[in-house]
DRENDO-1510 file (C-alpha; in Angstrom, 1 decimal, always signed):
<recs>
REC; n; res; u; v; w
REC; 1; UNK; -2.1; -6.6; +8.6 .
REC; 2; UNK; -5.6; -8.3; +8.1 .
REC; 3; UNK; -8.2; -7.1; +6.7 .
REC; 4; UNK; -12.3; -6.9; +8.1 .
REC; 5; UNK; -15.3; -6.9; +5.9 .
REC; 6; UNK; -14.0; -7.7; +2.1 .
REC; 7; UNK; -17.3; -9.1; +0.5 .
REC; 8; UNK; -19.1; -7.7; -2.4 .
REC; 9; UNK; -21.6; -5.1; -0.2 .
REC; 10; UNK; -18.5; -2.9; +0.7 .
REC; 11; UNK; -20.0; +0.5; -0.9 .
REC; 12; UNK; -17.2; +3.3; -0.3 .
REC; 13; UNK; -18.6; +6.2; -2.9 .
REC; 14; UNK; -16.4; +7.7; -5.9 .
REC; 15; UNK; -16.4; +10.8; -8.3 .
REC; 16; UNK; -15.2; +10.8; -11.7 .
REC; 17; UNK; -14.3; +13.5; -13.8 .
REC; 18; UNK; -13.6; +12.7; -17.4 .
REC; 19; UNK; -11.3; +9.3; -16.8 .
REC; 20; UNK; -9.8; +10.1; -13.7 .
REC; 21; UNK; -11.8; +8.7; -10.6 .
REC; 22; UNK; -11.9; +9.8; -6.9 .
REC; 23; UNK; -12.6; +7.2; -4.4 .
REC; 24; UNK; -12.9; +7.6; -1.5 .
REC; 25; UNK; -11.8; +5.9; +1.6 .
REC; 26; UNK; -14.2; +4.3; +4.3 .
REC; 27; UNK; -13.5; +3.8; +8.1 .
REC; 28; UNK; -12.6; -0.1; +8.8 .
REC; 29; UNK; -11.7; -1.4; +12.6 .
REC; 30; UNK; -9.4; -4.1; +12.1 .
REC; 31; UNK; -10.3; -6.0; +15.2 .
REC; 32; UNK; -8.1; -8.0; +17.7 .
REC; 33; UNK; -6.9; -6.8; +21.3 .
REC; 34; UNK; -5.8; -3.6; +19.8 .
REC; 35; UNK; -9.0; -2.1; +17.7 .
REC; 36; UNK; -7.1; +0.5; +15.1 .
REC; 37; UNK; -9.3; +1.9; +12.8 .
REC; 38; UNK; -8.0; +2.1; +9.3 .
REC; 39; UNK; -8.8; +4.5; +6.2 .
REC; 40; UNK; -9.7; +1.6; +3.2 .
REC; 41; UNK; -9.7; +2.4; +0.0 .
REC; 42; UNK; -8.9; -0.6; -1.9 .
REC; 43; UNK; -11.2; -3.1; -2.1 .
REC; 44; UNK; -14.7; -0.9; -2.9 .
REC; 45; UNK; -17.3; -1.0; -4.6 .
REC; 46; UNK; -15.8; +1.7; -6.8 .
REC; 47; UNK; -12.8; -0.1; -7.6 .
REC; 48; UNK; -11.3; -3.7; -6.7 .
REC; 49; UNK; -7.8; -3.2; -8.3 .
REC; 50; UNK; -4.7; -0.9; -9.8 .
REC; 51; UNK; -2.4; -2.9; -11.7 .
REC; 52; UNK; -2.1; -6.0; -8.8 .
REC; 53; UNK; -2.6; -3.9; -6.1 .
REC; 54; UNK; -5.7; -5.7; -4.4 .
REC; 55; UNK; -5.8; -3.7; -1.1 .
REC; 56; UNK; -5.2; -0.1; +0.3 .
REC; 57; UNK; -5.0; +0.9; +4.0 .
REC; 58; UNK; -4.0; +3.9; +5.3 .
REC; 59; UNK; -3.7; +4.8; +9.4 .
REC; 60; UNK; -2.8; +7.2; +11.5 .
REC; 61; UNK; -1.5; +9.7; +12.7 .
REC; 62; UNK; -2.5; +7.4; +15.8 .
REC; 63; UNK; -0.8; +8.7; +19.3 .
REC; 64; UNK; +0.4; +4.9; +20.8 .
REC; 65; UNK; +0.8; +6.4; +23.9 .
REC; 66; UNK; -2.7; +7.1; +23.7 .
REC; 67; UNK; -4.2; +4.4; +22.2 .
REC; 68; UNK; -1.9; +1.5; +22.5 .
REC; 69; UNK; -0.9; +1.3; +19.0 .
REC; 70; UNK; -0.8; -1.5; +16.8 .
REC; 71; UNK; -1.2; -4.9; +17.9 .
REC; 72; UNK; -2.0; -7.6; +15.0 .
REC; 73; UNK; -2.3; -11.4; +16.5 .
REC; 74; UNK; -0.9; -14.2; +14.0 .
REC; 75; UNK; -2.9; -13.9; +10.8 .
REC; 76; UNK; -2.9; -15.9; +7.7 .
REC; 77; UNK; -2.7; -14.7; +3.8 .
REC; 78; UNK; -2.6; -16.5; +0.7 .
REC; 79; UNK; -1.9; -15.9; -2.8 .
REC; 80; UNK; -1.1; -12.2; -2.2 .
REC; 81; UNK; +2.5; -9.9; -1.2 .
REC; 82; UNK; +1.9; -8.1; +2.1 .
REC; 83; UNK; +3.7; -4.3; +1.7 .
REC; 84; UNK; +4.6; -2.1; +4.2 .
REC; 85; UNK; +5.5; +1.1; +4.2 .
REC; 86; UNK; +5.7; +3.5; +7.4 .
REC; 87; UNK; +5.7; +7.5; +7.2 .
REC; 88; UNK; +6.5; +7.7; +11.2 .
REC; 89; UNK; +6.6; +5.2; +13.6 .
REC; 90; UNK; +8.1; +1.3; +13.8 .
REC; 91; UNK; +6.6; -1.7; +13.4 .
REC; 92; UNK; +7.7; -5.1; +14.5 .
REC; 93; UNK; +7.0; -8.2; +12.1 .
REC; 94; UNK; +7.3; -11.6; +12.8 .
REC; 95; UNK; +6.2; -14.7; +10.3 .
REC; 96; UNK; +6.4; -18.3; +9.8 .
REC; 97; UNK; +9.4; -18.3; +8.2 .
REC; 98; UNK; +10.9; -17.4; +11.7 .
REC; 99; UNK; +11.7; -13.6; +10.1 .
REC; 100; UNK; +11.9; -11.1; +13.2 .
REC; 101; UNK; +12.2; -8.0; +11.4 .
REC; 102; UNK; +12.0; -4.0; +12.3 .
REC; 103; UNK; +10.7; -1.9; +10.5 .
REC; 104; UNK; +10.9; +2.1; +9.7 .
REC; 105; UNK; +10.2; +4.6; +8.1 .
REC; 106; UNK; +11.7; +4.3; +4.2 .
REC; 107; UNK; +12.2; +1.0; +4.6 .
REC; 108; UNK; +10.7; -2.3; +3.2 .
REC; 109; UNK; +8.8; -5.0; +4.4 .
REC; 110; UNK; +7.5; -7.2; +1.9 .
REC; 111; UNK; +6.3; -10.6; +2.8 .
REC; 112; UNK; +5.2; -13.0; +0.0 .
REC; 113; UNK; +2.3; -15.8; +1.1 .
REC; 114; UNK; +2.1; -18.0; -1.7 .
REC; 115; UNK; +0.0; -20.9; -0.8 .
REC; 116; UNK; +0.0; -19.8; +2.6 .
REC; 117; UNK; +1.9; -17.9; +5.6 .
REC; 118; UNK; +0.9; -16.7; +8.6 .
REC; 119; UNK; +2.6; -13.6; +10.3 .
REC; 120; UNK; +1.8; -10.9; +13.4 .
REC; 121; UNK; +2.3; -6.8; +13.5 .
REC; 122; UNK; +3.1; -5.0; +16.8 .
REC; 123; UNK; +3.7; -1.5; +17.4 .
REC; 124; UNK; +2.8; -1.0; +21.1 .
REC; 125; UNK; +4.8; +1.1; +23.3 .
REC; 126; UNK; +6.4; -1.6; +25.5 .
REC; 127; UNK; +7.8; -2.6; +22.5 .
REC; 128; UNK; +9.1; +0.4; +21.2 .
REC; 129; UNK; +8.7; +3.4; +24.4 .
REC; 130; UNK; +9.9; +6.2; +21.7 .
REC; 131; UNK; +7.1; +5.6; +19.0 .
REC; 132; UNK; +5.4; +8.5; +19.7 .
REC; 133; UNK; +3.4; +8.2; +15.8 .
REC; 134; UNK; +2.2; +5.9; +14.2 .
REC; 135; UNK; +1.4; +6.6; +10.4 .
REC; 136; UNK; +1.7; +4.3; +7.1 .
REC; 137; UNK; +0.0; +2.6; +4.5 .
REC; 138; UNK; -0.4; -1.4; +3.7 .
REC; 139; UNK; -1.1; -2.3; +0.2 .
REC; 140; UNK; -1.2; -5.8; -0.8 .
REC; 141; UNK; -0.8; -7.7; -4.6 .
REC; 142; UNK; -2.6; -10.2; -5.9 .
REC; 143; UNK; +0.4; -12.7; -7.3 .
REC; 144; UNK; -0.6; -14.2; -10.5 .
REC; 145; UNK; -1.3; -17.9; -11.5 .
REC; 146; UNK; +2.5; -18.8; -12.0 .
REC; 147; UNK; +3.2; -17.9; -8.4 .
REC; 148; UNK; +0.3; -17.6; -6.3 .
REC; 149; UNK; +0.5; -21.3; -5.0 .
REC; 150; UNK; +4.5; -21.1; -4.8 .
REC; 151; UNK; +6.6; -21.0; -1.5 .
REC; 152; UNK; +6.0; -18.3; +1.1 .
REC; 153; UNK; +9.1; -15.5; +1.2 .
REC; 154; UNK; +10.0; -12.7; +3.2 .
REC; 155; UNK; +12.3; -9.6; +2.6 .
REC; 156; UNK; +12.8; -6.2; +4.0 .
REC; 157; UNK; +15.3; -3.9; +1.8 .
REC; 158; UNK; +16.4; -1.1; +4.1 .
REC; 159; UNK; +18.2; +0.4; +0.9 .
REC; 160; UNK; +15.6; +2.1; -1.9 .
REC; 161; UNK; +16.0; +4.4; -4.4 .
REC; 162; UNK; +15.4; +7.7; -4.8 .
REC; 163; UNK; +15.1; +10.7; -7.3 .
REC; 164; UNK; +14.5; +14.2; -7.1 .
REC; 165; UNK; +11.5; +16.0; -9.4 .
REC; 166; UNK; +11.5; +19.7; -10.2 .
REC; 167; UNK; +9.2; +22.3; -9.8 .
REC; 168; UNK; +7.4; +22.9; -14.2 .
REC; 169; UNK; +4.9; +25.5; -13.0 .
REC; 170; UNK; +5.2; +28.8; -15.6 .
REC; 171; UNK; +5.7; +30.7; -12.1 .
REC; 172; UNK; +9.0; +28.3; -11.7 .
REC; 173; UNK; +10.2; +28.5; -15.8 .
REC; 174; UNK; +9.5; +32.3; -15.3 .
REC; 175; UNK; +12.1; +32.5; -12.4 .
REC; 176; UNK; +14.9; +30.5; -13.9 .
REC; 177; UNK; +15.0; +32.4; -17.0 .
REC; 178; UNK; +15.0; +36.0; -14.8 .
REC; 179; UNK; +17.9; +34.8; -12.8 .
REC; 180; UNK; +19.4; +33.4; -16.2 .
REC; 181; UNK; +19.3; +37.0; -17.8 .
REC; 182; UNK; +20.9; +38.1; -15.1 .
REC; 183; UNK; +24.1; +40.7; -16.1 .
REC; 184; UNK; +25.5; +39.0; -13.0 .
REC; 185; UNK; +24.8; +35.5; -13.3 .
REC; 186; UNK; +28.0; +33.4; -12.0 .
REC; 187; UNK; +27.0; +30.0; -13.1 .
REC; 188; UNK; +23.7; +28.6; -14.8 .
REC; 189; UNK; +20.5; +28.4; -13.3 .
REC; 190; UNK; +18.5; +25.0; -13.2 .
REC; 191; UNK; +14.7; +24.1; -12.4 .
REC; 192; UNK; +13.8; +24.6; -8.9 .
REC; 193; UNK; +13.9; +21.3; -7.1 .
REC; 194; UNK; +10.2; +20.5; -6.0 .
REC; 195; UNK; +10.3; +17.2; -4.2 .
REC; 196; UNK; +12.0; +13.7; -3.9 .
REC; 197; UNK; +10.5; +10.4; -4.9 .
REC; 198; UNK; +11.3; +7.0; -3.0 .
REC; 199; UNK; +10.2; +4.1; -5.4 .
REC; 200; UNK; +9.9; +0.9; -2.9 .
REC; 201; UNK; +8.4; -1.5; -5.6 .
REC; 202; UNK; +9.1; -1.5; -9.3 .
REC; 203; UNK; +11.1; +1.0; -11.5 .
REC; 204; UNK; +10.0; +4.9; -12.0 .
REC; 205; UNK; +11.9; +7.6; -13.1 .
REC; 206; UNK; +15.1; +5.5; -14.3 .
REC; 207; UNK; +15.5; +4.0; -11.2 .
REC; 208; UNK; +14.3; +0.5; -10.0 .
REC; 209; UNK; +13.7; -1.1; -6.6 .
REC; 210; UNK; +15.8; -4.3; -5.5 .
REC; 211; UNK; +12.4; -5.9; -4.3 .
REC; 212; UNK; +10.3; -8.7; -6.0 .
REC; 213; UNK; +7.8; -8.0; -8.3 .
REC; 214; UNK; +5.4; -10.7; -9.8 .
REC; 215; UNK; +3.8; -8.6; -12.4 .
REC; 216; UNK; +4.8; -5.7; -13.7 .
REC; 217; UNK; +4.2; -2.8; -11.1 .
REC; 218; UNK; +5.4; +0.5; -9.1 .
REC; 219; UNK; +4.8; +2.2; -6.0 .
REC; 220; UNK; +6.6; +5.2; -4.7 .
REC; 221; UNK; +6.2; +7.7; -1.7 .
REC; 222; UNK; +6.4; +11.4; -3.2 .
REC; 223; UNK; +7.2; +14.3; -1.1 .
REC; 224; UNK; +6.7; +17.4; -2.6 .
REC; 225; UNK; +6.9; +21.0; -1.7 .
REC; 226; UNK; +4.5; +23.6; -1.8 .
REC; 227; UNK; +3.4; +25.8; -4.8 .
REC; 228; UNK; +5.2; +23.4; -7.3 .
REC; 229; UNK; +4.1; +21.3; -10.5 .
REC; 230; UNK; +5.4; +17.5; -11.6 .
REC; 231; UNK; +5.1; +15.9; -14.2 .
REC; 232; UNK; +6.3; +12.3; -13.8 .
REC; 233; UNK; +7.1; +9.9; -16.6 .
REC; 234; UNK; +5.6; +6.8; -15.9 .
REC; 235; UNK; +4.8; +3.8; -18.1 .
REC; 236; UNK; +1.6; +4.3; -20.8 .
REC; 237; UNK; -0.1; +0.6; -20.4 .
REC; 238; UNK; -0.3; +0.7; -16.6 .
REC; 239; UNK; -3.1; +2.3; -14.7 .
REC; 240; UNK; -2.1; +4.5; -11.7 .
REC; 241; UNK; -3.9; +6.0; -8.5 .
REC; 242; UNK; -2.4; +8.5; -5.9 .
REC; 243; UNK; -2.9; +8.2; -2.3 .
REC; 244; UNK; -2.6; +11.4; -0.6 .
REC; 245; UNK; -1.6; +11.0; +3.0 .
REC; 246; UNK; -1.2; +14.9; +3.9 .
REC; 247; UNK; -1.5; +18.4; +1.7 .
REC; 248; UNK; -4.0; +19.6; -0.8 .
REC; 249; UNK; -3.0; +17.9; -4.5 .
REC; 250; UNK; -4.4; +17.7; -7.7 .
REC; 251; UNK; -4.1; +14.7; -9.8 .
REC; 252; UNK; -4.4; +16.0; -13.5 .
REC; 253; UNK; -6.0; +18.9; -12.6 .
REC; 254; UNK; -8.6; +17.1; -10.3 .
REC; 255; UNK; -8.1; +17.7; -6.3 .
REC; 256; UNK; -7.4; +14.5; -4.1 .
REC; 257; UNK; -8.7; +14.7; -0.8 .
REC; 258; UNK; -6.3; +13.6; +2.1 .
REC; 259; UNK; -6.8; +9.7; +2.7 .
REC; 260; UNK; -8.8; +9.1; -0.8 .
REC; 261; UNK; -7.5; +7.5; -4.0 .
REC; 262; UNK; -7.2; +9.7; -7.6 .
REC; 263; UNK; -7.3; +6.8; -10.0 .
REC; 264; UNK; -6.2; +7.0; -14.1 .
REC; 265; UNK; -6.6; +4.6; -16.2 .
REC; 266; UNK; -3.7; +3.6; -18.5 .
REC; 267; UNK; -3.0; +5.9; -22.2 .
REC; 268; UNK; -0.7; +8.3; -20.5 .
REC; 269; UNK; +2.7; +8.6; -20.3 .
REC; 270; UNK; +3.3; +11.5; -18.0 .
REC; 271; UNK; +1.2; +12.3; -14.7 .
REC; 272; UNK; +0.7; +16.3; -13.6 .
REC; 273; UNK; +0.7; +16.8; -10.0 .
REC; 274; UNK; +0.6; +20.3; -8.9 .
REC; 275; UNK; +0.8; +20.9; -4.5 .
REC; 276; UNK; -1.0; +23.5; -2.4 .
REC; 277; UNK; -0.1; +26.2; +0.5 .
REC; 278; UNK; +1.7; +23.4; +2.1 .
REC; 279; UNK; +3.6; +20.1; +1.8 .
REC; 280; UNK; +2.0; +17.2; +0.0 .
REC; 281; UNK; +2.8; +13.3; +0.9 .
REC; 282; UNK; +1.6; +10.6; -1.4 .
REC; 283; UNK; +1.6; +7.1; -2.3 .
REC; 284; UNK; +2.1; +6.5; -5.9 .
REC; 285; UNK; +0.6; +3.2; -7.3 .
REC; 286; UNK; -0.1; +1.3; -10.5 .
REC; 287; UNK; +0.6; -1.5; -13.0 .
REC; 288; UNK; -0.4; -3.1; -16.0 .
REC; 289; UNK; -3.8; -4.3; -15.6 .
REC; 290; UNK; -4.3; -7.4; -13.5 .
REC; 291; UNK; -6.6; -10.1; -16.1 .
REC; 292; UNK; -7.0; -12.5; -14.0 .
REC; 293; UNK; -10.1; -13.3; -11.8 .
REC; 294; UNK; -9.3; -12.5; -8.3 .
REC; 295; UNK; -11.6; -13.3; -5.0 .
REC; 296; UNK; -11.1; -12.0; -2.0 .
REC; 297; UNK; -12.4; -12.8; +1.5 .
REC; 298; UNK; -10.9; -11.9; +4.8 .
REC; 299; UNK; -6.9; -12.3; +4.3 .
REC; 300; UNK; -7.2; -14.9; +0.9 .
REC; 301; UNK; -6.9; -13.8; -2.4 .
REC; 302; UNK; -7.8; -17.2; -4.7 .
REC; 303; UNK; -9.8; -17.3; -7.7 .
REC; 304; UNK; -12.8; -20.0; -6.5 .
REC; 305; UNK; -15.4; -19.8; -3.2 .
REC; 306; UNK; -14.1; -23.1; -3.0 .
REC; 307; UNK; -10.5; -22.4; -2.4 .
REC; 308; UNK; -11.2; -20.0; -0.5 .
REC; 309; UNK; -13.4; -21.9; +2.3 .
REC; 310; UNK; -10.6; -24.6; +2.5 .
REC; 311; UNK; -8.0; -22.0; +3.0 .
REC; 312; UNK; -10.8; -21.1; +6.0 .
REC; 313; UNK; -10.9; -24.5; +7.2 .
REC; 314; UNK; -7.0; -24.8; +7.3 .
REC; 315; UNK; -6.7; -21.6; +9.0 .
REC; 316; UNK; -8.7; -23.1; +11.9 .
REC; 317; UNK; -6.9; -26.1; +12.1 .
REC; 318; UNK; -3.7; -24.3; +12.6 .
REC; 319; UNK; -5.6; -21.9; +15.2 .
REC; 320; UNK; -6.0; -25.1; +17.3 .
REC; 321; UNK; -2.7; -26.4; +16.4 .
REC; 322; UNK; -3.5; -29.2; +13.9 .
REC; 323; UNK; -0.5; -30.4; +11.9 .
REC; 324; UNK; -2.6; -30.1; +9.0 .
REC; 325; UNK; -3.0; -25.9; +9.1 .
REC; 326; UNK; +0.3; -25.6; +10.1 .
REC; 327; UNK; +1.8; -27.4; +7.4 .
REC; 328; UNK; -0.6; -25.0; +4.8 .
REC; 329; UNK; +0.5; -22.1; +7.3 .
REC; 330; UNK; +2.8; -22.5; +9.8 .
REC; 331; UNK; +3.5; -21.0; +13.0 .
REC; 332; UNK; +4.7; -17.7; +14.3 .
REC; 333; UNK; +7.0; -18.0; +17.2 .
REC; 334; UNK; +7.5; -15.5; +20.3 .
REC; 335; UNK; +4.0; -13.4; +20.0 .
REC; 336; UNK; +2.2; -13.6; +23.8 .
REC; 337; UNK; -0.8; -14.0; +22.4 .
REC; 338; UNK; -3.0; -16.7; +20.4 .
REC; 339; UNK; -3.5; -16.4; +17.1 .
REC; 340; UNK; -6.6; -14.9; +15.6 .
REC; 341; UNK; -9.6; -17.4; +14.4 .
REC; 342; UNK; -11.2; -16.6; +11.3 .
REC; 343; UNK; -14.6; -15.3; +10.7 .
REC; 344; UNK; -18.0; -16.9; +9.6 .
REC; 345; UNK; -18.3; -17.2; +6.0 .
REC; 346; UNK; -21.6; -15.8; +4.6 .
REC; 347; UNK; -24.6; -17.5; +3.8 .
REC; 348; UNK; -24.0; -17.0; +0.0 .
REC; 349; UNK; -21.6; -18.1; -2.3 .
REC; 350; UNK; -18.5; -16.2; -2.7 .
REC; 351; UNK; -18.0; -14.6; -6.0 .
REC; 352; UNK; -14.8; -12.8; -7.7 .
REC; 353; UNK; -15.2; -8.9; -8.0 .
REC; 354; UNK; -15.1; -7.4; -11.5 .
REC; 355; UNK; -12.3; -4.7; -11.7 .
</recs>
């Protein structure tokens, strides 16, 4: 996916209280013969980055039916890993590696850029006539120095982890031990089970995804019941935030609003989520602390304006077919479409974000 409008006058607002910040998403149409709209919350003003996670877009539900669904031209990316992770739907990739890969719900798609790729998304109904939903989130990481100009890579891992979490709320501990006392009790009782947790990138909860990681990182989807309380282990030197795609939750005893971002800086070692009335989905993301001077503009992640307006140049050249931006990019094959030109570059000098 691509992104629309990353320059330093994005000005989504955020609340804090104590460490833990809320920030809140802003609407972004992403363009191209299919306009979806998008909920961004990562870059903003508030906050450029958690752990190497650069960018975080959340969509749907969106009725394809209805609106057509998703249909991306060939874009380009550098120096960042595209993720993609759908809660309903499918979505068809295809890159300049020649990768031509379905994807669906719980599974992977994680396509590496390096010095440069290029790659399309569709999700439109003559593709797929039984995607009713559409619904997911893409996240991307910045890679660091010792891999950001490296060969391009794709991978989708159909295969991921899981673990269940259990329910620590006094109304829960209060329960086990009543049924424990029992003069009838016929085996022992355990916690209640409150919720499974799918980690696609990184390690969490003593189990690790197969997928590549640059730095060190985690994201996980959490599905949680109602009325429950976590408490997940996670590691003390990264910071985390929590995307909430549905259900009230409350991030260490702050509410998340559906489609915004609860963000905690790193010290802890254990993260309290406690659900509503109803069923909470979430995107779980964090990492050590990414040092390194990032910019961003359009679909580049460098570290210079100047790297950044050759990457530009190069885009364009491949757009008209010059051997020179396809040997930076490549090509995608079988998309019926052209691929998309990049935009102007402002009038101003293009500056890394602080964090």
């Amino acid at each position: 996916m691509f992104a629309t409008g990353i320059d330093a006058r994005d000005a989504s607002r955020s609340e804090s209280a104590d460490d833990l910040e809320i920030v809140a998403a802003r609407d972004v149409p992403l363009g191209g013969p299919r306009g979806m709209t998008v909920r961004r919350t990562l870059p903003s003003k508030a906050r450029s980055m958690v752990g190497a996670f650069c960018f975080v877009d959340h969509y749907g539900p969106d009725d394809v039916a209805a609106t057509g669904g998703m249909d991306v031209p060939p874009h380009p990316h550098t120096g960042l890993q595209t993720v993609t992770w759908l809660f309903e739907g499918r979505v068809l990739h295809r890159d300049a590696l020649g990768s031509v890969q379905e994807i669906a719900p719980g599974q992977l798609n994680l396509m590496t850029a390096g010095a440069g790729i290029c790659h399309s998304e569709e999700a439109t109904p003559g593709l797929f006539p039984t995607n009713g939903t559409l619904r997911g989130v893409q996240l991307w990481t910045a890679l660091p120095s010792g891999t950001r100009d490296g060969e391009r890579a794709f991978e989708h891992v159909a295969d991921l982890p899981s673990f269940v979490v259990h329910d620590v709320s006094e109304r829960a501990e209060a329960a086990s031990g009543e049924a424990a006392s029992g003069r009838h009790r016929a085996r022992s009782v355990g916690p209640r089970e409150a919720g499974l947790v799918r980690v696609f990138m990184g390690s969490l909860g003593g189990v690790a995804s197969p997928a590549r990681a640059d730095t060190p990182l985690v994201a996980a989807q959490l599905d949680l019941a109602p009325g429950v309380v976590v408490r997940l282990d996670v590691e003390e030197s990264f910071e985390h935030a929590v995307l909430v795609d549905r259900g009230a939750l409350r991030l260490e005893g702050a509410s998340v609003p559906v489609a915004s971002l609860g963000y905690v800086p790193p010290g802890r070692s254990t993260l309290e989520l406690r659900t509503g009335d109803e069923p909470v989905r979430a995107v779980l993301i964090g990492g050590e602390p990414f040092e390194e001077q990032v910019l961003m503009w359009w679909n580049f992640v460098g570290r210079t304006h100047e790297e950044v307006v050759e990457a530009r140049r190069l885009w364009q050249d491949a757009v008209a077919g010059g051997a020179e931006g396809e040997a930076r990019f490549g090509r995608v094959i079988g998309y019926e479409g052209a691929p998309l030109p990049a935009p102007e570059l402002p009038h101003v000098r293009l500056r890394p974000r602080s964090r």
